[in-house]
C-alpha positions as semicolon CSV with decimal commas, in nm:
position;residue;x (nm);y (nm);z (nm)
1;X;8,659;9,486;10,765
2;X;8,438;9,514;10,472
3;X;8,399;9,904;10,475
4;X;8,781;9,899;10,497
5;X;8,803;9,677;10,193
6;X;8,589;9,905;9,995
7;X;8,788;10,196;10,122
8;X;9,166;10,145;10,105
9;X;9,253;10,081;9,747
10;X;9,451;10,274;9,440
11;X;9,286;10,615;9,540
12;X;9,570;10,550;9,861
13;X;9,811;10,371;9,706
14;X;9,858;10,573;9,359
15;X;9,657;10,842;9,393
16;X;9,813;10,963;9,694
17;X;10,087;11,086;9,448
18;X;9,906;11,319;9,246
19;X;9,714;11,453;9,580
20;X;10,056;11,533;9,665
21;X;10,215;11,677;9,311
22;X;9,917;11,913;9,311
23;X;9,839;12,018;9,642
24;X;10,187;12,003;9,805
25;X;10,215;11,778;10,167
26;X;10,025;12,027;10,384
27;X;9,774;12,067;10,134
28;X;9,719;11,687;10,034
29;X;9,659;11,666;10,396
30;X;9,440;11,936;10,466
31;X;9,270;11,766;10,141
32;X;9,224;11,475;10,300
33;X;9,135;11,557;10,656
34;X;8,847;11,788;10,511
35;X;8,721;11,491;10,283
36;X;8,789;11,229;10,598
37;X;8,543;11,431;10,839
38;X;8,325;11,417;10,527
39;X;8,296;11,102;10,515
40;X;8,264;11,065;10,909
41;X;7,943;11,253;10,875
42;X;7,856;11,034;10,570
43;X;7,901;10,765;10,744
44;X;7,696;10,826;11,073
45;X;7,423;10,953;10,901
46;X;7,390;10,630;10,759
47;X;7,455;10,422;11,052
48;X;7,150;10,615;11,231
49;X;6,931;10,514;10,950
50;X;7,047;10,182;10,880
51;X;7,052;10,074;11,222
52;X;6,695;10,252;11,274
53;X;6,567;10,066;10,930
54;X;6,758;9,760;10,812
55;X;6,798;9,761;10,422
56;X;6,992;9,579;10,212
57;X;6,960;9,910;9,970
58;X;6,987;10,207;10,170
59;X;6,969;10,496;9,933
60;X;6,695;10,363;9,712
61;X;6,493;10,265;10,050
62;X;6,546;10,591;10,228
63;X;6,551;10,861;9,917
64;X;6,200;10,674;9,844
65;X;6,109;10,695;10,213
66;X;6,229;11,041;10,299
67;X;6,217;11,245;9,990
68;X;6,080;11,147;9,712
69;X;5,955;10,770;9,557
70;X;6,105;10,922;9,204
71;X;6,467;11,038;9,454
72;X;6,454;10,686;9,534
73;X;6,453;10,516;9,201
74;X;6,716;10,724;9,077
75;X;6,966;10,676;9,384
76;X;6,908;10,277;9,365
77;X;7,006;10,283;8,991
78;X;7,254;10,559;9,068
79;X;7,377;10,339;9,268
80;X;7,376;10,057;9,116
81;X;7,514;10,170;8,817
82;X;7,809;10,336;8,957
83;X;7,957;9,994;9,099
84;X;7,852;9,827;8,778
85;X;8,072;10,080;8,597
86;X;8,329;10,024;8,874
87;X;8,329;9,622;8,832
88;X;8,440;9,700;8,482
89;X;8,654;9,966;8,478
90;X;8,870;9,717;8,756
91;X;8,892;9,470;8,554
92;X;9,068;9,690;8,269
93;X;9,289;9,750;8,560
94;X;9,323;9,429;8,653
95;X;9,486;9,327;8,288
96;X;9,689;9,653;8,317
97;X;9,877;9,565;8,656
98;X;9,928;9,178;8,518
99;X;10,117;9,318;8,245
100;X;10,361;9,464;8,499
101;X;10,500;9,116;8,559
102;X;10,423;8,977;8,197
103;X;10,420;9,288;7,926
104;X;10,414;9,044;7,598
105;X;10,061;8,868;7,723
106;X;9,743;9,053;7,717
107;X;9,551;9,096;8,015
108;X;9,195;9,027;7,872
109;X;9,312;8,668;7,996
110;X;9,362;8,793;8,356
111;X;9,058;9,022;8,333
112;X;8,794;8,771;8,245
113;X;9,002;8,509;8,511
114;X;8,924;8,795;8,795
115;X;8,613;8,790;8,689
116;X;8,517;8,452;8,739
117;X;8,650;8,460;9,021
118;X;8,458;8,700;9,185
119;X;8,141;8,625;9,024
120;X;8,198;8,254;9,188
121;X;8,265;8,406;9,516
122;X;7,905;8,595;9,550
123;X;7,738;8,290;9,383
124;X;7,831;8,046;9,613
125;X;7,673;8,207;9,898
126;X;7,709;8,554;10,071
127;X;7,970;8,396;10,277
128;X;8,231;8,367;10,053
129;X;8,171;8,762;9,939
130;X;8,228;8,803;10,334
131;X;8,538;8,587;10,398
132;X;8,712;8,667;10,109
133;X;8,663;9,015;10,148
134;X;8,805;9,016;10,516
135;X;9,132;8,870;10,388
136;X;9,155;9,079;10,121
137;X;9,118;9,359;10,363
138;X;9,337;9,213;10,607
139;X;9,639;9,198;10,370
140;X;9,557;9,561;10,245
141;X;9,511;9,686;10,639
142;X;9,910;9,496;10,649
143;X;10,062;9,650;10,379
144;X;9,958;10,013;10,542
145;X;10,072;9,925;10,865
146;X;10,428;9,809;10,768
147;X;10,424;10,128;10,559
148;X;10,369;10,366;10,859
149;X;10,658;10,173;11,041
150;X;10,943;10,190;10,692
151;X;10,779;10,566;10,693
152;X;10,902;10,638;11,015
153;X;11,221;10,465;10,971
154;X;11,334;10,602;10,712
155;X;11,226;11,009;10,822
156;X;11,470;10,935;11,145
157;X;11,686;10,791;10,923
158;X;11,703;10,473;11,120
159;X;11,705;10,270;10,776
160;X;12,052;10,410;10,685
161;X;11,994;10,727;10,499
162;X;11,974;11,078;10,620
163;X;11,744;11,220;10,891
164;X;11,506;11,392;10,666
165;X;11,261;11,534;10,929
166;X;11,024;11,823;10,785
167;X;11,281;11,876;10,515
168;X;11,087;11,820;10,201
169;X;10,832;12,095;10,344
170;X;11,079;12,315;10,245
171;X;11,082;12,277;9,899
172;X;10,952;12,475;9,573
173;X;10,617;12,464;9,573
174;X;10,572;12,298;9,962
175;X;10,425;12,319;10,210
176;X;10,075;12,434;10,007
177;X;10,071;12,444;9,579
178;X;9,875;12,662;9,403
179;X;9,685;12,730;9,717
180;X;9,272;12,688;9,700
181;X;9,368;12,554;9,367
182;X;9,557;12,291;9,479
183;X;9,358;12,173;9,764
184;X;9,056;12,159;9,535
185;X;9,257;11,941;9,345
186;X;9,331;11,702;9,598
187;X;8,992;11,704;9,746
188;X;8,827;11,563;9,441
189;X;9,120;11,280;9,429
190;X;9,041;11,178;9,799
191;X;8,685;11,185;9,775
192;X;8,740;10,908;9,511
193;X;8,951;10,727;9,764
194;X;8,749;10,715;10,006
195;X;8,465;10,561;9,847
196;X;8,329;10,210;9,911
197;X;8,243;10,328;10,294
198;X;7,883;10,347;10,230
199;X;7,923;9,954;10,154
200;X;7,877;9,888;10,536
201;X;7,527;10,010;10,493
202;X;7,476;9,800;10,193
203;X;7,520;9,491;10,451
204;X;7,300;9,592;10,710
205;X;7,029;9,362;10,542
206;X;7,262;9,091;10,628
207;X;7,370;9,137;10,951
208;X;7,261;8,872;11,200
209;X;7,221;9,207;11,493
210;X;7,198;9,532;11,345
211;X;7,124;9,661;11,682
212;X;7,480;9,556;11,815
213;X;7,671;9,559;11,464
214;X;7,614;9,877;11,274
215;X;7,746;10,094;11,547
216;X;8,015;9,912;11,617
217;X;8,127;9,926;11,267
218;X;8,024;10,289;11,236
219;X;8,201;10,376;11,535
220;X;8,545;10,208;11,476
221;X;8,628;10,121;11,144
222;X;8,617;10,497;11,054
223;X;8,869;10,607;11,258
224;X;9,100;10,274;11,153
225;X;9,028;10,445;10,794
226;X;9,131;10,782;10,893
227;X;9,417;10,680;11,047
228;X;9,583;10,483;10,762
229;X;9,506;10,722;10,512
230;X;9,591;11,057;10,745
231;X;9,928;10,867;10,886
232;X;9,993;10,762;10,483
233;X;9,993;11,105;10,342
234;X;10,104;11,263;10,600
235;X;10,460;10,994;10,562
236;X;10,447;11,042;10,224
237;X;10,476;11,411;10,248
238;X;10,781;11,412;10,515
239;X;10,957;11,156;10,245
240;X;10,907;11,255;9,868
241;X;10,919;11,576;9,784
242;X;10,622;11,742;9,548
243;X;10,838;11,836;9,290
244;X;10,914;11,495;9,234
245;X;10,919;11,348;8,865
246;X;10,786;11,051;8,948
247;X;10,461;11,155;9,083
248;X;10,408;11,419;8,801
249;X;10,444;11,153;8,509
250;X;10,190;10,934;8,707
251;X;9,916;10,918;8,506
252;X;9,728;10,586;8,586
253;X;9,675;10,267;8,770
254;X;9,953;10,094;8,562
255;X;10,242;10,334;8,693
256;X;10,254;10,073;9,032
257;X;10,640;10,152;8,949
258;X;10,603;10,503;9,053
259;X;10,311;10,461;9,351
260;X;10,422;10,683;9,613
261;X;10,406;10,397;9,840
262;X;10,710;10,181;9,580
263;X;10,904;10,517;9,640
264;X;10,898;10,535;10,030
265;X;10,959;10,150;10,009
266;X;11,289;10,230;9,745
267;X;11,418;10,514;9,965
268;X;11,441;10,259;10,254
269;X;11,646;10,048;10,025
270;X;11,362;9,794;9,924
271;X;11,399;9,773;9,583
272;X;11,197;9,484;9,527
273;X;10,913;9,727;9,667
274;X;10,757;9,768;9,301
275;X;10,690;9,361;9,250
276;X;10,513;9,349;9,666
277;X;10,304;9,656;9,582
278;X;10,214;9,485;9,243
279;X;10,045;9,264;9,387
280;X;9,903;9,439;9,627
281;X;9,727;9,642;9,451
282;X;9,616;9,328;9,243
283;X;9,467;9,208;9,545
284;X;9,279;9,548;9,622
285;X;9,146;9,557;9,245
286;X;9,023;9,179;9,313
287;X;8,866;9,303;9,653
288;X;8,692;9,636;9,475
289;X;8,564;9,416;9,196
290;X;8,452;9,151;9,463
291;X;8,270;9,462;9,662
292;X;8,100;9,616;9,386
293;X;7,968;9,292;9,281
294;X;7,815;9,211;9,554
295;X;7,675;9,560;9,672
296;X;7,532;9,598;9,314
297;X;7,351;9,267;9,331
298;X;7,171;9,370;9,646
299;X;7,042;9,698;9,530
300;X;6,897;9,543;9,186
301;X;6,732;9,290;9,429
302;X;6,584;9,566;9,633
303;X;6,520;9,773;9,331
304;X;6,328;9,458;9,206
305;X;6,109;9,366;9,524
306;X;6,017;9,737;9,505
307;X;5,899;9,703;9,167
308;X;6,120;9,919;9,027
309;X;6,293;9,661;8,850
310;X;6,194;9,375;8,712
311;X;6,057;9,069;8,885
312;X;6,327;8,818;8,767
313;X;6,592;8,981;8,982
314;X;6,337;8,880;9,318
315;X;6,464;8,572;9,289
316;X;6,729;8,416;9,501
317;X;6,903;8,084;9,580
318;X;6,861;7,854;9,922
319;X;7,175;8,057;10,033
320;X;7,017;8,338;10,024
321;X;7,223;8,512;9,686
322;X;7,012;8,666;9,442
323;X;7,159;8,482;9,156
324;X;6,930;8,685;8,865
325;X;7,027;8,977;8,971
326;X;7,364;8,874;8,991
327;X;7,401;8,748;8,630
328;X;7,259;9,077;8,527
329;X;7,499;9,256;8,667
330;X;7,787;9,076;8,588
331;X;7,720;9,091;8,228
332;X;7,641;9,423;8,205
333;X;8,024;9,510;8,359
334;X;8,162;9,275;8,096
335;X;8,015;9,491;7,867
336;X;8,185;9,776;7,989
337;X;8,483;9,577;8,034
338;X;8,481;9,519;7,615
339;X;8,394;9,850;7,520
340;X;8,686;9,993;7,733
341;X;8,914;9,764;7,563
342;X;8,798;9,906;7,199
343;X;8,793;10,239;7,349
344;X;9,186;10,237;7,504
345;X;9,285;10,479;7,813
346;X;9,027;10,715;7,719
347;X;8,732;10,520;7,792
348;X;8,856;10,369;8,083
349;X;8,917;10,755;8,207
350;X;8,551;10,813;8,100
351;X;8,372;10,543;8,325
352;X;8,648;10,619;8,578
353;X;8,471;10,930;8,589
354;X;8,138;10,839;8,523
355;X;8,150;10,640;8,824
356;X;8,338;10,859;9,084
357;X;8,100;11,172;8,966
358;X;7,777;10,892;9,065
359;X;7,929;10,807;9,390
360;X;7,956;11,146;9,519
361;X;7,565;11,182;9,401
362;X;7,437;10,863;9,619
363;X;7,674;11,071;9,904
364;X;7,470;11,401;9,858
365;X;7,148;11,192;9,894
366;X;7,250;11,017;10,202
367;X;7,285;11,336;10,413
368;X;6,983;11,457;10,251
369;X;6,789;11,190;10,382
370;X;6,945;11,203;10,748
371;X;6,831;11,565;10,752
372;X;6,493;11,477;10,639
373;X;6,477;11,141;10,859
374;X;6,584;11,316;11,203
375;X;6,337;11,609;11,134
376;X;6,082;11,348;11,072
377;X;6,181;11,161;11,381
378;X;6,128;11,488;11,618
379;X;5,825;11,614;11,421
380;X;5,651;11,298;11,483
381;X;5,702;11,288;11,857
382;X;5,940;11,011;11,906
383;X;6,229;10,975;12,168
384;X;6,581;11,040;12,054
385;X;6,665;10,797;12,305
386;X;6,513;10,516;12,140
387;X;6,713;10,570;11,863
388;X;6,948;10,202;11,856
389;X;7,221;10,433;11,711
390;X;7,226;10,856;11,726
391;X;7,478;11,075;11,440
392;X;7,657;11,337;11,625
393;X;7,638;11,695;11,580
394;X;7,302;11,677;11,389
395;X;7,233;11,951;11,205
396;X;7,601;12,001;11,132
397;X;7,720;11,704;10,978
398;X;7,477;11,611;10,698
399;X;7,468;12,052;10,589
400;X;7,845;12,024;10,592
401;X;7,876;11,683;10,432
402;X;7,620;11,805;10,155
403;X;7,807;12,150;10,154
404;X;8,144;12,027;10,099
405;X;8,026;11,752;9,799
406;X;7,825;12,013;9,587
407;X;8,153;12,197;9,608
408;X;8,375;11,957;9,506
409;X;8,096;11,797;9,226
410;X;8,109;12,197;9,123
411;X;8,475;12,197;9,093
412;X;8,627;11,881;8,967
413;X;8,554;11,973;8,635
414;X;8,763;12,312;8,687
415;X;9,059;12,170;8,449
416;X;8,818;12,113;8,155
417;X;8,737;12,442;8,119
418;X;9,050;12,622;8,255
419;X;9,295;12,746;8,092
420;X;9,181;12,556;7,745
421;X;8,791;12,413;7,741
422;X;8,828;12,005;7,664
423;X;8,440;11,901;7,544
424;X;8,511;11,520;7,577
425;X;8,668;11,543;7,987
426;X;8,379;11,810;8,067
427;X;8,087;11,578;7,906
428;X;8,275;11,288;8,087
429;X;8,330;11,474;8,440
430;X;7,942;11,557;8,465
431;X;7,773;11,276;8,188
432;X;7,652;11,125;8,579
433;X;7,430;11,450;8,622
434;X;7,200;11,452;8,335
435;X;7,159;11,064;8,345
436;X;7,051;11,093;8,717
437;X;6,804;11,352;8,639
438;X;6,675;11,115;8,365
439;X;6,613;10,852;8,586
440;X;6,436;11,070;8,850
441;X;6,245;11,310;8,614
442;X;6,141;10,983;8,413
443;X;6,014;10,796;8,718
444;X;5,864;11,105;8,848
445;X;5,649;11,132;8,539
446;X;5,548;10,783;8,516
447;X;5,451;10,701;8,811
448;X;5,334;11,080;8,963
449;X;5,505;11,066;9,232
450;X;5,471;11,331;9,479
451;X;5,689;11,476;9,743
452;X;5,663;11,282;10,139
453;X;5,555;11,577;10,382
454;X;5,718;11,512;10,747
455;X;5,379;11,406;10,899
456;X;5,346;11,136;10,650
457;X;5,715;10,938;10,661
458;X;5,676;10,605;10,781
459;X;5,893;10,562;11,062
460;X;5,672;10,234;11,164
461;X;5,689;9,924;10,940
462;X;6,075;9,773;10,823
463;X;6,197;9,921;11,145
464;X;6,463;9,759;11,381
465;X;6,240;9,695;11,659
466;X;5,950;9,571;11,447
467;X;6,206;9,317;11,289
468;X;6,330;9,194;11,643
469;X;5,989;9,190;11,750
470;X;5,911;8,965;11,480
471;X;6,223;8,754;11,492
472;X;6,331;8,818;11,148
473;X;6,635;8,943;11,342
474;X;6,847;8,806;11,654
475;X;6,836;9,069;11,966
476;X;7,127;9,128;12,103
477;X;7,184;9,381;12,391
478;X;7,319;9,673;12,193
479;X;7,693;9,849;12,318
480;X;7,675;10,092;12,625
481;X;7,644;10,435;12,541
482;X;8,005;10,652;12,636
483;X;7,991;10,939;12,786
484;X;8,049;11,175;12,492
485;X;7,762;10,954;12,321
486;X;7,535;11,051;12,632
487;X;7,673;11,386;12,560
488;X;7,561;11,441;12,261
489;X;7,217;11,259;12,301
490;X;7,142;11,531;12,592
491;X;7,241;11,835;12,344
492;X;6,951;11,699;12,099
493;X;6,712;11,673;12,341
494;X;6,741;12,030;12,451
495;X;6,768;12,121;12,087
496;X;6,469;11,959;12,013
């Protein structure tokens, strides 16, 4: 539930639109099936190595591990930086929806209310983050479920209107728009949905069996994911056309009015649909806020017990939240939040980008480190059996996961140079580039730091069975391997 609340948010439910005005339906959903497999490989390459090492910050602890120490450093801060930026940039949001209901009151009021809030809920103890965020997820998981049922409805025309079928595939522009174009164009908007996955792995240091847990989580709650967001588009497609007005003029997170998800709700004669998906996507702005909050705090607390922060942010409370860290980061996205409200749409656009562009980065280095991990793993003699939890279709899925990211980092900054060159959106699409060389080059110089030959990656101490063995961990007999699992596990061994 927690990877789904970091997942389904307003990349689905507004974003979706523009996927859909520039790509057409078949291409929004070729868009999003090629980013949804993606993110599949993302996501197992992470299990494998989460579930293999627990860590509370992933792609510090493995870049560091696997690559490079100076890799490391600059993923961690990557990371954390990119849901600091986040925690701000939702709660410009947060004022902007708000002001659906109430247009004559500012939202800095709401804002800084959210952000109590949420800053309460990871204080307290890393239960509330966990409770509230399953809620938060539940209603979200709700609202796209009901929407797949009206959806269907209303395309048999079982909600009183016409039968509209494949219709709207018909249309100018449908089924594919501007072709590679297009789909380009869509990819880079649902890669930006589908972020927050990775958060799953960010709670691994948590988890009371990570033995039993990861996989599970892994396994299931990426095909749930899929199968909202491939059954959403796919509805939205059959129902508005991609010539539609509405969906042009879209422009941000305010235009609730004109979500594509309001407009399938209107055509099936709900028009109260714009106040329910209000608040919706209140709640899913809460829930991202509430995520990166607490998946930033654990990362600076890693980053600190490494020593590559500093040694205030060690410290944590008898319930186990690293309070320090989580003061630190909390003022830092107020900040943000203050200097986007001098700065207007624009900035908010800037960190919006700043952010997405960091996210993809911390998504390159994941399947960089699988690659390096597993090739480790054989080198070193060790069983693929005794893996807790194997990726499938290793080489495959990291190259292609890695593969398909460069391209779209490469290409989402396509309309700043074409047909007229805009220097503010380019230096804002790829500002996440040069400061992520900064932090690696800069670390790499201090410190010397050299790159970790196969032979020498520790794949002894932090590890699963060490941890059980010690009884830092419960142990837990882990889920039965299924036969495509025992499959796949008997294609690596006569691979390797």
């Amino acid at each position: 539930m927690i990877a789904i609340g970091g997942t389904i948010g307003t990349g689905l439910f507004i974003g979706s639109g523009s996927t859909l005005a520039s790509a057409g339906p078949a291409g929004s959903l070729v868009a999003f099936l090629f980013i949804g497999s993606m993110v599949f490989f993302i996501c197992t390459s992470l299990g494998e190595m989460s579930t293999f090492i627990p860590t509370s910050d992933p792609f510090n602890h493995f870049g560091a591990r696997f690559l490079d120490p100076a890799l490391g450093f600059a993923f961690g801060w990557n990371y954390w930086y990119s849901w600091m930026l986040t925690v701000g940039s939702e709660l410009v949001a947060c004022g902007m929806i708000v002001q659906f209901w109430l247009p004559n009151l500012t939202g800095v009021i709401w804002s800084l209310i959210v952000l109590v809030v949420i800053f309460l809920l990871n204080a307290i103890s890393v239960k509330g983050y966990g409770e509230s965020e399953f809620w938060m997820a539940a209603l979200k998981v709700l609202t796209v479920f009901i929407f797949i049922i009206v959806g269907i409805l209303t395309i048999t025309g079982v909600t009183g209107g016409d039968f509209i079928g494949a219709r709207n595939w018909h249309v100018e522009g449908a089924p594919f728009k501007d072709h590679i174009v297009g789909i380009l164009k869509a990819c880079i908007v649902a890669a930006f949905s589908f972020q927050g996955t990775e958060i799953v792995g960010v709670t691994v240091g948590e988890s009371a069996n990570p033995r039993r847990d990861v996989p599970r989580a892994i396994r299931s709650v990426f095909w749930r994911i899929l199968f909202f967001y491939i059954s959403s588009v796919l509805i939205i497609g059959l129902i508005i056309p991609n010539n539609d007005e509405n969906l042009v003029n879209a422009v941000g997170v305010s235009d609730i009015a004109i979500s594509p998800f309001t407009l399938v709700f209107q055509k099936a004669g709900a028009d109260w649909a714009a106040h329910i998906m209000n608040a919706v996507v209140l709640v899913t702005i809460l829930s991202a806020g509430n995520s990166g909050l607490y998946a930033s705090t654990r990362v600076l607390w890693v980053l600190a017990n490494e020593g590559k922060a500093p040694r205030l942010f060690r410290m944590i409370t008898k319930n186990g939240v690293p309070l320090w860290a989580l003061v630190f980061t909390t003022l830092w996205s107020t900040i943000i939040f203050c200097i986007s409200l001098a700065g207007n749409q624009k900035v908010y656009l800037f960190l919006i980008n700043l952010s997405g562009l960091s996210g993809m980065g911390f998504w390159v280095g994941i399947a960089l480190c699988h690659w390096r991990f597993r090739r480790a793993y054989v080198a070193q003699g060790y069983d693929l059996d005794d893996l807790p939890y194997m990726a499938s279709l290793f080489p495959f899925g990291p190259i292609y996961a890695c593969c398909l990211l460069i391209i779209i980092i490469i290409g989402q900054g396509y309309g700043t140079i074409w047909p007229t060159f805009d220097a503010l959106s380019f230096v804002s699409t790829y500002l996440a580039i040069p400061l992520f060389l900064i932090f690696w080059l800069g670390w790499k110089y201090y410190k010397k730091t050299k790159w970790v030959k196969l032979m020498d990656i520790d794949l002894v101490s932090g590890t699963l069975i060490e941890l059980e063995r010690a009884g830092d961990v419960e142990i837990f007999p882990a889920d039965g391997p299924g036969v495509w699992k025992r499959y796949f596990r008997w294609i690596h061994r006569k691979s390797a």
